[in-house]
C-alpha positions as CSV (number, residue, x, y, z in Angstrom):
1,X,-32.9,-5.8,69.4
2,X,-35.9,-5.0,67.6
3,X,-34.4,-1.2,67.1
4,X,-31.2,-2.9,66.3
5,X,-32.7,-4.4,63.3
6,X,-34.8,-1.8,62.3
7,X,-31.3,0.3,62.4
8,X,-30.3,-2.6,59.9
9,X,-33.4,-1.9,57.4
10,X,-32.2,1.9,57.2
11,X,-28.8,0.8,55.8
12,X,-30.7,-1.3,53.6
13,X,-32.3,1.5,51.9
14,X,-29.6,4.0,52.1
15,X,-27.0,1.7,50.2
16,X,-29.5,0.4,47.9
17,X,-30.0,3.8,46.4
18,X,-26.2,4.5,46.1
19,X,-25.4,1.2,44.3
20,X,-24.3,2.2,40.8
21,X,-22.3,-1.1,39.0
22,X,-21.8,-4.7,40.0
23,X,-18.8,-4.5,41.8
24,X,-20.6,-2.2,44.2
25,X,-23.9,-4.9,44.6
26,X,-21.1,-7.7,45.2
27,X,-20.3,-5.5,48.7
28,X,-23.4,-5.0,49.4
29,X,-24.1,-8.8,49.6
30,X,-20.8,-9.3,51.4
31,X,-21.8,-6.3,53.6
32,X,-25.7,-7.9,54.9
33,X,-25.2,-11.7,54.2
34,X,-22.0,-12.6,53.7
35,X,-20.0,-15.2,56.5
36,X,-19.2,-12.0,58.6
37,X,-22.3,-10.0,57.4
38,X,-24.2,-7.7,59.3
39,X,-27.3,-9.9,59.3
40,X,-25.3,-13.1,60.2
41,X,-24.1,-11.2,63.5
42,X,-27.3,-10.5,64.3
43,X,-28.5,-14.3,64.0
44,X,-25.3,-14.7,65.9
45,X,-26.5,-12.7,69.1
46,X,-30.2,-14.0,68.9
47,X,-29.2,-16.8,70.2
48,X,-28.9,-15.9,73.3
49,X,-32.6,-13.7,73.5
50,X,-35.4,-15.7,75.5
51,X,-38.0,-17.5,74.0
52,X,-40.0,-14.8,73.9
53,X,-38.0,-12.6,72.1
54,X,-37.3,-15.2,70.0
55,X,-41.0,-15.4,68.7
56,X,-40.9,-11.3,68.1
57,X,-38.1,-10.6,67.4
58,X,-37.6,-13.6,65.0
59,X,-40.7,-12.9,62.3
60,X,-38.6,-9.4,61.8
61,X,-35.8,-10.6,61.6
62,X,-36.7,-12.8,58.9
63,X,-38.6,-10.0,57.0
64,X,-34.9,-7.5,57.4
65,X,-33.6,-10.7,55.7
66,X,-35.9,-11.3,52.8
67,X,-36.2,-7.6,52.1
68,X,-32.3,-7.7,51.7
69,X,-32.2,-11.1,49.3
70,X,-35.2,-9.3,47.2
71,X,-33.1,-6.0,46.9
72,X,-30.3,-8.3,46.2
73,X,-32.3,-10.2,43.4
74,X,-33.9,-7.1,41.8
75,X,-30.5,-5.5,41.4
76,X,-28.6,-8.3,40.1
77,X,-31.0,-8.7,36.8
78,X,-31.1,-5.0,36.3
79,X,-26.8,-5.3,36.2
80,X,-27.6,-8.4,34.1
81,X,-30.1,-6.5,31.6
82,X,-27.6,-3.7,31.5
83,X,-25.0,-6.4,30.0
84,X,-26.8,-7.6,27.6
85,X,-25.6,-6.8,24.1
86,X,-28.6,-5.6,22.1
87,X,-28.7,-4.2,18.7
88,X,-30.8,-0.9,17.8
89,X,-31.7,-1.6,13.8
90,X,-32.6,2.3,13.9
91,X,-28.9,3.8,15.6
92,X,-26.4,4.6,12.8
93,X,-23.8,2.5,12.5
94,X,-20.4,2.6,11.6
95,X,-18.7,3.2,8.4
96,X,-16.7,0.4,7.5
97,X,-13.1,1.0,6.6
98,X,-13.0,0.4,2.8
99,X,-10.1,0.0,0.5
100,X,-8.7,2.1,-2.0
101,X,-6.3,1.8,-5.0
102,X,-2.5,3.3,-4.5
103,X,-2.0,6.6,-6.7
104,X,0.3,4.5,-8.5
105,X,-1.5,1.8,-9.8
106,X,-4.2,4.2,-11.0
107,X,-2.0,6.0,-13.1
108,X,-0.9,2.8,-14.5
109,X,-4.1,2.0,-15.7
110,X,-4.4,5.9,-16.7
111,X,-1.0,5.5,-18.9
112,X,-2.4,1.9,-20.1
113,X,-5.6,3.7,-21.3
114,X,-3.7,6.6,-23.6
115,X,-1.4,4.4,-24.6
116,X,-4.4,1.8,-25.6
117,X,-5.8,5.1,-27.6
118,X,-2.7,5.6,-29.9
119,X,-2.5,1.6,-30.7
120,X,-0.3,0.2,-27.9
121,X,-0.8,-3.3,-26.4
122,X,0.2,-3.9,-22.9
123,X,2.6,-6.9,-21.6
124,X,4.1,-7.8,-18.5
125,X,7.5,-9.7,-17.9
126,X,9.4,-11.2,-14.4
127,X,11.2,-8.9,-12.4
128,X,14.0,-11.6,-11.8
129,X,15.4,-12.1,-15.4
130,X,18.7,-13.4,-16.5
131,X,21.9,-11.4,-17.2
132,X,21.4,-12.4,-20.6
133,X,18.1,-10.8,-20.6
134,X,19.1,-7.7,-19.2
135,X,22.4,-7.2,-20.7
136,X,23.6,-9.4,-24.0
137,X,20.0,-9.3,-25.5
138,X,20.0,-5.9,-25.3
139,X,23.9,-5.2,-26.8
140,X,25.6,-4.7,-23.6
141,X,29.0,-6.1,-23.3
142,X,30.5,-7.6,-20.4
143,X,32.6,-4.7,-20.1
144,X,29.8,-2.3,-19.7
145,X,29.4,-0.5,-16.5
146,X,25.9,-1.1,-15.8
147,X,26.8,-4.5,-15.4
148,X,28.6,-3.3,-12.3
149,X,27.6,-4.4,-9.0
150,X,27.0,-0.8,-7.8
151,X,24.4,-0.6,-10.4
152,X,23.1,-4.2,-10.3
153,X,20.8,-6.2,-7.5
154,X,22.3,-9.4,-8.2
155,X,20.9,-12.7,-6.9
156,X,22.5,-14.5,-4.6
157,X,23.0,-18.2,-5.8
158,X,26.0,-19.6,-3.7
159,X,23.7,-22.1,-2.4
160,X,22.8,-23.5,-6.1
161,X,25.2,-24.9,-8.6
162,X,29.0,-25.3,-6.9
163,X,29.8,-27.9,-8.9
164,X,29.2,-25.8,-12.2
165,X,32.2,-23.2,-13.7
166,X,31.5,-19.8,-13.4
167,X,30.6,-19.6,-17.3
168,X,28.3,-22.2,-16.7
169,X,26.2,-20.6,-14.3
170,X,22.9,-18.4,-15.1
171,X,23.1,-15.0,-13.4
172,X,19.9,-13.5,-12.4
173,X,19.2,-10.0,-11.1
174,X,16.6,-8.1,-10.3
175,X,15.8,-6.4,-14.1
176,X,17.2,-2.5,-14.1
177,X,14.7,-2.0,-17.6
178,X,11.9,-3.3,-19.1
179,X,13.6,-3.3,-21.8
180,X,14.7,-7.1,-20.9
181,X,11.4,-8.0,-22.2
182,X,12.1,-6.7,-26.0
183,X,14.0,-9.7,-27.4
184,X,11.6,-12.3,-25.5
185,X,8.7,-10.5,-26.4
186,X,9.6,-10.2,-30.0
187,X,10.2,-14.1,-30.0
188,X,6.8,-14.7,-28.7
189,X,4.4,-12.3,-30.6
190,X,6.7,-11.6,-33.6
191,X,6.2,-8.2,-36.0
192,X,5.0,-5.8,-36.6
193,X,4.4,-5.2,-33.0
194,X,3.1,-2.0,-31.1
195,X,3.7,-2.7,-27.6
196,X,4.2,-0.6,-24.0
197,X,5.9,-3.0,-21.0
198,X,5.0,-1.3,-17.8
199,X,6.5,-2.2,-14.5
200,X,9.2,-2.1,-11.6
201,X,13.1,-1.6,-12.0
202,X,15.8,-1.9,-9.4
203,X,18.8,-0.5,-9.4
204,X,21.2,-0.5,-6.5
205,X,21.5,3.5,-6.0
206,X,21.5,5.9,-2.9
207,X,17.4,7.5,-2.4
208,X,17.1,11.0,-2.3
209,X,14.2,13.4,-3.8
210,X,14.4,12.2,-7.3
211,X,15.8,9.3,-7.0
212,X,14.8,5.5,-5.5
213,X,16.4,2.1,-6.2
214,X,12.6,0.9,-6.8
215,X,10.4,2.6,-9.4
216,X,8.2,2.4,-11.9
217,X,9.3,2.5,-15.6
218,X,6.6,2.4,-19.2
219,X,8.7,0.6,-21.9
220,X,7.3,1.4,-25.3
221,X,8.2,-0.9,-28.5
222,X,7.3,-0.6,-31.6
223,X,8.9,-2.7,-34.7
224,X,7.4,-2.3,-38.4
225,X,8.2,-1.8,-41.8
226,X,8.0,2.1,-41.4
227,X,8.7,3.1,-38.2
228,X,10.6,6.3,-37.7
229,X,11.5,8.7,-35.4
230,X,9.2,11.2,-36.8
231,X,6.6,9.0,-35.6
232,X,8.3,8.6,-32.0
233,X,7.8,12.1,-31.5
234,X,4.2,12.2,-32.1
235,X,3.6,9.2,-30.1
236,X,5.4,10.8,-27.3
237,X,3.8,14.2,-27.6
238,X,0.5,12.5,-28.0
239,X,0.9,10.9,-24.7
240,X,2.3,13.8,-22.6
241,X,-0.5,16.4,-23.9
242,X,-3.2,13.5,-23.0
243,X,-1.8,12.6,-19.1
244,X,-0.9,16.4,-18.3
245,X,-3.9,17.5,-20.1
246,X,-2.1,20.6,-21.8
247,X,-0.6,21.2,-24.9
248,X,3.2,20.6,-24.1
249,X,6.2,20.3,-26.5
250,X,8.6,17.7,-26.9
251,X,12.6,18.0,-26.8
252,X,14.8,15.4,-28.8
253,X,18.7,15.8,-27.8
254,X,21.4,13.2,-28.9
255,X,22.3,10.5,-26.1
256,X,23.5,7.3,-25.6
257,X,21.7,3.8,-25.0
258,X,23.7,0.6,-26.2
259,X,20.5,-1.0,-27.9
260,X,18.8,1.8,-29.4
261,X,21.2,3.8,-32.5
262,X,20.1,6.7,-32.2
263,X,19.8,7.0,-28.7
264,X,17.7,10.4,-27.9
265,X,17.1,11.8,-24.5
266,X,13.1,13.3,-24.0
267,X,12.6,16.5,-22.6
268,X,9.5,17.5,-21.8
269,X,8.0,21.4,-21.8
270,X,8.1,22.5,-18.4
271,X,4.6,22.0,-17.5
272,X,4.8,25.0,-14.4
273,X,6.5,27.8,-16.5
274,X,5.1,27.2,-19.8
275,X,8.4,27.0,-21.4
276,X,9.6,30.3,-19.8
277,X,11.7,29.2,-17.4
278,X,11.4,28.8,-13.5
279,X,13.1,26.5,-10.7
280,X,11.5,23.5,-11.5
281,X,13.2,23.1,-15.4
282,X,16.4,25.1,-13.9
283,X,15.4,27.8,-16.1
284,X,16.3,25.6,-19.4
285,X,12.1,25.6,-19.7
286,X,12.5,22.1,-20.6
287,X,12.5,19.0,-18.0
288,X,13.9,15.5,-19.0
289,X,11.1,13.0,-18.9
290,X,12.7,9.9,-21.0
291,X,14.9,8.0,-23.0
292,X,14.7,6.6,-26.2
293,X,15.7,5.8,-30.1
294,X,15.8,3.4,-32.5
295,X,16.5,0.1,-31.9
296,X,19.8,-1.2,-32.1
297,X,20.1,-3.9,-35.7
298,X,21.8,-5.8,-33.3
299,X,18.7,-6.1,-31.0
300,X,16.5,-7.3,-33.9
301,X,19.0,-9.3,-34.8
302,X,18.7,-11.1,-31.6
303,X,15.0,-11.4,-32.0
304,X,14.7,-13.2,-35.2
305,X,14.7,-10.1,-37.1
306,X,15.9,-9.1,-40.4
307,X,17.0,-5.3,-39.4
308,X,17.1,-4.6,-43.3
309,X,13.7,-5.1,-43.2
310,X,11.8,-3.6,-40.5
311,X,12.8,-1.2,-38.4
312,X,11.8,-0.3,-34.5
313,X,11.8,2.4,-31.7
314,X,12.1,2.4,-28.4
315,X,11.5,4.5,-25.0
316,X,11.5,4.4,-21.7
317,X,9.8,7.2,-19.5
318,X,9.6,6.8,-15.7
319,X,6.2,6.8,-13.9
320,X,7.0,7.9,-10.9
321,X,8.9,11.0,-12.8
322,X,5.7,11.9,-14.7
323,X,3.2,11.7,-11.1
324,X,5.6,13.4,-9.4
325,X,5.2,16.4,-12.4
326,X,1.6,16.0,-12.2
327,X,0.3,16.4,-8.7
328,X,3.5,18.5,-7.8
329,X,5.1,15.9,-5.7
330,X,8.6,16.7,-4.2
331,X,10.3,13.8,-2.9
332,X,9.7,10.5,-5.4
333,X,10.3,8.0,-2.3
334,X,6.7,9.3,-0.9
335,X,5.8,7.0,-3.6
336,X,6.5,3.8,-1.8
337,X,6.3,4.8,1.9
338,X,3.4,4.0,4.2
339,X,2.2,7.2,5.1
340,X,-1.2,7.3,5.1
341,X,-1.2,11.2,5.6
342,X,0.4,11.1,1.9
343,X,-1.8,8.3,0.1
344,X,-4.9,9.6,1.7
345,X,-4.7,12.8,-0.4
346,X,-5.4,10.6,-3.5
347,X,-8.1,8.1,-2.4
């Protein structure tokens, strides 16, 4: 018996060393002293031995036994110590993941900033306004086709008002211009008035590379005694040949907006051919950037305004249009998506 349990004491040591994780100690402790252990077997059998062997073999026995329950204890604190969290003040650590401003809304405040140079003020204005906002403020009939629901977001209200007539109702819509801030703002901060409205438009259009039904759109308003299209032009040039950075030329051609008369469409120098002509401007070496004119007597008339009196212009230039020129940016719904592979490019 006495080699039995010095056979015993080998395992001890042979597994010991070969223990590497907790799961492993929690076998060995089933393996020596668990209810069908190796050791309890033993004690099992010794009950048979004479008194004599009893009294030698027993004092071993117990020594097999402690020397297990030591290795046992010694092993389960170093797995304990090895759990432990601890902090090392001298290990790098991580860099934390830091926000960063969307390309967008830091060439908003790039636009705000030039525009701020040349005299402009900044306003805001909801992106739900009312039909009359959008449309008969701005001298656009019921007839006109940008009322049209192919061209209009329009609110659903059928839970509100079903008691009231249909001429009764307010229609709201999500706002296809800035421009249905003019009147409202003219009301409010009166003349003369110098002013650009930045922000969102909708318009209920099929996407593709150019175009979105979301985007970005700079309004620009200016009402005094002397205003002229003469100084349109320099305001406009003066803000392309500060955001491009170059010294680009500006297009006026004839076109048609109900509340501006004239209504002039911008075209900007093609920026990649120097006027030359290449792909991008289809070889006219211009690329249209805007719309604009001056606005409509009718329009001032809405606002309080005597239109024999002072006189205003207008434009419109889209945002996204402009970034998409300046970074070389080929599809305009990049813009608005959640790809970081894109918007990383600009942090």
């Amino acid at each position: 018996m006495r080699d039995q349990l010095e056979g015993i004491l080998r395992e001890l040591y042979e597994v010991r060393d070969r223990i590497k994780n907790a799961d492993e100690l929690e076998t060995f402790r089933v393996k020596f002293l668990g209810r069908k252990g190796i050791l309890r077997e033993f004690a099992q059998s010794f009950k048979d031995a004479t008194e004599e062997e009893k009294r030698t073999i027993g004092n071993h026995f117990n020594k097999v036994k402690q020397e297990v329950e030591d290795t046992l204890a010694d092993l389960t604190e170093k797995f304990k110590k090895r759990e432990r969290v601890r902090f090392d003040f001298t290990y790098p650590g991580k860099t934390p993941l830091v926000g960063y401003r969307h390309l967008m809304s830091l060439e908003l405040e790039r636009v705000k900033d030039i525009f701020a140079s040349l005299g402009f003020s900044s306003y805001g204005g909801y992106e739900i306004v009312t039909e009359y906002e959008n449309f008969d403020s701005l001298n656009i009939p019921k007839n006109h086709p940008a009322r049209d629901m192919w061209d209009t977001l329009w609110i659903d209200q059928k839970e509100k008002g079903e008691d009231q007539t249909e001429t009764e109702k307010t229609k709201y819509l999500f706002r296809t211009h800035t421009s249905a801030y003019q009147v409202k703002l003219l009301k409010e901060q009166g003349v003369p008035l110098r002013a650009i409205i930045p922000g969102k438009v909708f318009r209920h259009e099929a996407t593709d590379r150019t175009h979105d039904f979301e985007f970005h759109q700079i309004e620009g308003l200016v009402i005094d005694e002397g205003a002229n299209i003469a100084e349109l032009k320099y305001v406009l040039e003066s803000f392309y040949r500060a955001y491009f950075g170059k010294d680009l030329k500006i297009r006026l051609r004839p076109g048609y907006f109900p509340f501006v008369e004239p209504g002039l469409e911008v075209d900007l120098g093609c920026i990649f051919c120097k006027g030359k002509g290449c792909l991008t401007c289809k070889k006219t070496g211009f690329i249209e950037v805007a719309g604009a004119g001056m606005v409509h007597p009718s329009v001032l008339q809405e606002s309080g305004i005597d239109p024999d009196s002072h006189y205003g212009y207008a434009f419109g230039l889209g945002l996204g249009r402009a970034v998409m020129l300046k970074y070389g940016i080929s599809d305009i719904r990049l813009l608005h998506s959640a790809d970081f592979r894109f918007i990383e490019q600009f942090r």
